[in-house]
C-alpha positions, 0 to 999 in steps of 0.5 A: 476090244474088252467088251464086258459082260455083266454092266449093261444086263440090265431090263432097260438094256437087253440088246447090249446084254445079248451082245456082251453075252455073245462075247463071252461065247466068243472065248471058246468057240474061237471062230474065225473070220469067214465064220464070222462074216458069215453070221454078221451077214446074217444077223444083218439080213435077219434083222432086217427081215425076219421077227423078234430076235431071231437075229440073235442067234447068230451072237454066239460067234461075233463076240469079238468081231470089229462091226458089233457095233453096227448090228446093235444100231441096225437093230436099234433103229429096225424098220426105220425106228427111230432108238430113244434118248436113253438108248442112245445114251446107252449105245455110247457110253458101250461103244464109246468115240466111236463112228457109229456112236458118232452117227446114230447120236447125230441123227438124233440130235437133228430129230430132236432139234427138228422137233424143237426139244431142246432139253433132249437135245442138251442132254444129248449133245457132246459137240459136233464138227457139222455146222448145222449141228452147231447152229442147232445147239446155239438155239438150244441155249438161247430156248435155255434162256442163254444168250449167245456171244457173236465173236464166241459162239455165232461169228464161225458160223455166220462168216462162211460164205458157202450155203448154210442149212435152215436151222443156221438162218434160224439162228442168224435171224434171232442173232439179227434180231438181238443186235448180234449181227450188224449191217457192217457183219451182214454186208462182210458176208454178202460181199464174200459170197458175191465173190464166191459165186455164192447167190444164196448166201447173198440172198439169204444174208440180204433178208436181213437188212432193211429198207434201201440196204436190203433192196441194195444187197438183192441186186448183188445177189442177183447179179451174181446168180444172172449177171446178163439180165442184171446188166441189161437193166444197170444203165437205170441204176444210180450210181453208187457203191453198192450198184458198182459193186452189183455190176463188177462182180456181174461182169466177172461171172459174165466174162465167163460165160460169154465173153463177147456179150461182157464186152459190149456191156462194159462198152455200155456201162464202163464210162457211165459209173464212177468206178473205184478201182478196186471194182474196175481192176475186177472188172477189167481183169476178168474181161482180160483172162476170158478173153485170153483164154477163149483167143480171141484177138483183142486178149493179148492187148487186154492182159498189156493194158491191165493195171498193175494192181489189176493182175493176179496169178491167171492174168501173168500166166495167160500173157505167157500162153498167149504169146506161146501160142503166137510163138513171140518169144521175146514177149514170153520172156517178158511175161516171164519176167512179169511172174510173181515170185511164187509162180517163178520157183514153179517148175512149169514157168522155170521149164517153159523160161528154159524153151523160150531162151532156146528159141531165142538162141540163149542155149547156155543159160537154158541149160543151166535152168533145165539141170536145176528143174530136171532134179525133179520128178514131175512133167516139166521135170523129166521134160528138162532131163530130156531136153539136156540127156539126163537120167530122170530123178526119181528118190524113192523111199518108205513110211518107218514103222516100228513094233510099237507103232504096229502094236497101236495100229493094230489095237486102233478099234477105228481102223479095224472097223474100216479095214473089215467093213473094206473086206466086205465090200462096203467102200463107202462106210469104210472111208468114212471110218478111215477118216474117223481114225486118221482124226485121232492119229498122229502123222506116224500113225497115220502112214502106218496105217495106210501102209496097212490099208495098201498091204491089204489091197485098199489102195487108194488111202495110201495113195491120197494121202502120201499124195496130200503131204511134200514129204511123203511124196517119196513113197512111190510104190504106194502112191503108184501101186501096181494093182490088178497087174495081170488085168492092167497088162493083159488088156492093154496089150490086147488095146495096143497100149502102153500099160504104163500109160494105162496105171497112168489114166487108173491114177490119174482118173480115180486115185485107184478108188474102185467105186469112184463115180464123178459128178459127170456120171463116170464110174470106176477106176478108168472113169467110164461113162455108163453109154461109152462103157455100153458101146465098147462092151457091144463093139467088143461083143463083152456083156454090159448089163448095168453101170454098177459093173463098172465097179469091177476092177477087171471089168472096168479095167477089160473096156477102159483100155479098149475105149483108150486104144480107140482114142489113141488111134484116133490121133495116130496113136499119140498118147498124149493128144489121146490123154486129152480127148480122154478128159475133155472130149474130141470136139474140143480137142478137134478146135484147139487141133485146128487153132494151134497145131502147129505148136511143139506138144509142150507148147500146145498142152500150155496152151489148152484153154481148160485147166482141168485138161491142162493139168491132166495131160501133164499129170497123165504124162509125168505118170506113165513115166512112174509107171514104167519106172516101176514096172521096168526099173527104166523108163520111156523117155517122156518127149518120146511120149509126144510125137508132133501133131500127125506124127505117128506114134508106136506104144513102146516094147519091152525092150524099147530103150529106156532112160536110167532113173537116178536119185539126182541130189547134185546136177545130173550126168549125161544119160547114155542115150541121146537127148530126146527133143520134146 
């Protein structure tokens, strides 16, 4: 990036002189990038931590080094200070639409707006995307004598059901106040909220009316945070709308959680209101799906008797698990049959229709429905190549680049401020100038990047976004990289695993993000809990020190794989019954093992209550097929992947038999090994 020299040496500027002047010393030094590493992680620490300027004298090598930027803010806002207006200005108009502009102009702004100096913040603002920035300069105008507009300027803000920050309800209280938010508005957004799960939204909505409405619109709120107590006392509410409304969304959040205390409250309450029904199908449906998803034995007659208008996506799809799980065939057909259109194109239900008609001797047909749904390259899909001996249908292809579009990337001042800052170790700032850049990218630009950030060893953007778009789906070896290959395949071999399997849980767990770490506290690219990752290391006499070492791909690699042997053999080997446990935990799996292990393993991962585990186990599957694929040009046919509950399982050799993977475009030949049953 030009940087110049001589228009910012002004008294008022010496910072940004001192920089400019370092650039000019860059174009004969010429140092390299260690070298300038090196005085960056200098400058930095002397700022923080030595007097005066002193930093400055490492200047002299980072004219043109990508995180300039990021030294003058740290030294403008040193020892927690907090620049002036004038210098903020002057940080923008040097680097300007940039991140770090960005930031240090936002932390200002929320300053000013908490100190209510709103000319500053006039002067400042350019605009933002964060909504509590918004809702600051609305308030900002009004201080200005301007009057806001509700459909122009306050209706995106205030028609957002999700928590919105204090300055926000500051500004929704002088919109209520001025007549710009009505009780019809109001009511909009409780309601919304309500059905979000949203308590503080309806609260905070609900202080804004008045009298019976207001006491109306806090029992809501209230139900929606405690449904059981807000039910204990619903036999004394009047009857009316808004009391219906209080105990239907209370119901559904109550369902939930225990679904044998919602039944006895609708036994209480259901003949006592006059419900419309839109607030009894709510009420019904949720009683309906809880049910069926916990088993119990009143769930199946529930889902029958809902009403038409009553069903939605979750009550069709638990009728089909139910009576897979009671492997009546001829009512999984039915509740087949029930499926909207959009659930019957999916793979899942079209592959689980084909295994029904098998079960109801209607081979002929199923076959026909597995060729189709074998064409694709997911779970259900290699499980009908399977089931009719065909190759699995894998069409890799590649992001198209081209001279000019490198040239862009390359001069993308965002990109290489994201790249460095990933050369540095700093993952979290660097995702966040990633983000920054692909706002400003076209879609070409884009993939070209990523190819980028892929080639350099930042794997996971290329995987999230490849895997974020239907025609990118096709870049396999960026969304399935084959990364820490020498750990991933020493390790797993010393745990008496699959390494496919291995790439799969990396995949599936953290997308190949190295510092991931999850709302439950699991760390790393194998998402390791800080107590089972200390177990393993002590068991396999390695060191365990801190969590944060989970953050080291080889190390997290090394007891990831040694804890996912050791579930493995918990389930006779069984990858698939393992990928489970994994996710959920043993003692689930050990009740749904007992509820219904006798089911064939596709209909037994139907069948998990979970979605999350659901959906895990297929992805986990459908992944190490991938994997194999790219690592042996073949693959382990999936169904072999699956042995029957109490079957035991052997992790596959390199010269195992695998399957051909083709790019199938027209039905499918026969593969040359034989059909694997799942």
């Amino acid at each position: 990036m030009p940087i110049p020299t001589h228009r910012f040496c002004k008294p008022l500027i010496p910072l940004a002189c001192a920089l400019a002047l370092g650039a000019t010393a860059l174009s004969v030094s010429a140092a390299d990038i260690q070298t300038q590493r090196e005085h960056y992680r200098s400058a930095m620490d002397a700022i923080a931590h030595e007097p005066g300027d002193a930093w400055k004298r490492y200047l002299g090598d980072l004219g043109n080094y990508p995180l300039l930027p990021y030294l003058e803010r740290a030294a403008l806002e040193r020892r927690k200070g907090q620049p002036t207006l004038e210098q903020v200005q002057a940080f923008n108009t040097r680097w300007p639409d940039s991140l770090v502009a960005t930031e240090l102009t936002e932390t200002l702004l929320r300053a000013l707006a908490k100190a209510e100096n709103w000319s500053d913040f006039r002067a400042l603002w350019k605009g933002s995307e964060d909504i509590d920035l918004r809702c600051a300069f609305q308030r900002a105008r009004i201080a200005n004598g301007e009057l806001p507009d509700y459909a122009q300027d306050i209706a995106g803000l205030w028609q957002v059901p999700r928590p919105t920050p204090e300055i926000c309800e500051a500004l929704f209280a002088w919109a209520r106040q001025n007549g710009q938010l009505t009780d019809a508005v109001i009511w909009q957004r409780i309601e919304a909220a309500a059905a979000a799960a949203n308590s503080g939204t309806a609260s905070r909505a609900a202080a804004l009316l008045d009298g019976p409405q207001r006491a109306q619109a806090e029992r809501i709120a209230a139900s929606v945070l405690d449904p059981g107590p807000s039910l204990d006392k619903a036999t004394s509410w009047p009857d009316n709308a808004r009391n219906r409304d209080a105990i239907s969304y209370a119901m559904m959040r109550h369902a939930r959680r225990s679904t044998a205390s919602a039944v006895t409250a609708w036994a209480r309450l259901g003949d006592r209101f006059k419900w419309d029904e839109a607030q009894k199908g709510r009420v019904l449906n949720a009683l309906a799906v809880y049910r069926a998803a916990s088993y119990e034995a009143d769930g199946m007659a529930r889902l029958k008797a809902l009403p038409e208008d009553a069903k939605d996506a979750s009550s069709r799809e638990w009728h089909v698990r139910l009576a897979l799980a009671n492997q009546d065939w001829p009512e999984a057909l039915a509740a087949l049959d029930d499926m909207d259109d959009e659930q019957r194109a999916d793979a899942r239900w079209r592959y689980l229709r084909a295994r029904v008609l098998t079960k109801l001797d209607r081979e002929a047909e199923a076959t026909t429905i597995f060729a189709d749904v074998a064409r694709e390259a997911n779970f259900h899909g290699f499980l009908a190549a399977d089931w009719i001996g065909a190759p699995y249908s894998i069409c890799p292809s590649r992001p198209e680049s081209d001279a000019a579009a490198r040239k862009a990337i390359d001069e993308q001042p965002d990109l290489a401020r994201s790249f460095e800052l990933h050369a540095l170790g700093n993952l979290r700032q660097a995702r966040r100038e990633w983000n920054f850049a692909m706002a400003k990218l076209p879609v070409a630009l884009q993939r070209l990047a990523a190819s980028e950030a892929n080639a350099r060893g930042w794997l996971d953007r290329a995987v999230f976004l490849f895997s974020a778009s239907k025609d990118s789906l096709t870049f396999y070896d960026q969304r399935f990289p084959l990364g820490e290959k020498s750990d991933v395949l020493r390790s797993s071999r010393q745990a008496g695993i699959d390494p496919a399997w291995s790439y799969a849980i990396i995949r599936a767990e953290s997308a190949w993000m190295t510092d991931a770490r999850s709302h439950a506290d699991a760390y790393g690219l194998m998402q390791l809990l800080p107590e089972v990752a200390r177990k393993v290391a002590r068991d396999a006499k390695l060191p365990y020190q801190r969590p944060s070492d989970l953050f080291v791909a080889e190390y997290n690699i090394k007891l990831g794989t040694r804890f996912l042997g050791q579930m493995a053999n918990q389930y006779s080997g069984s990858p698939w019954l393992a990928s489970a446990a994994y996710n959920a935990g043993g003692a689930p799996v050990k009740r749904w093992l007992e509820a219904r292990g006798s089911l064939e393993p596709d209909f037994f991962i139907e069948t998990i209550p979970y979605k999350e585990t659901r959906d895990y186990v297929a992805r986990v599957l459908a992944f190490s097929v991938i994997y194999d694929w790219r690592m042996n040009g073949k693959a382990l046919p999936l169904s072999s992947r699956m042995p029957k509950v109490g079957q035991a399982y052997q992790s596959p050799k390199d010269d195992s038999p695998r399957k051909a993977v083709l790019c199938a475009v027209t039905p499918a030949p026969a593969a040359t090994i034989p059909a694997a049953q799942p």
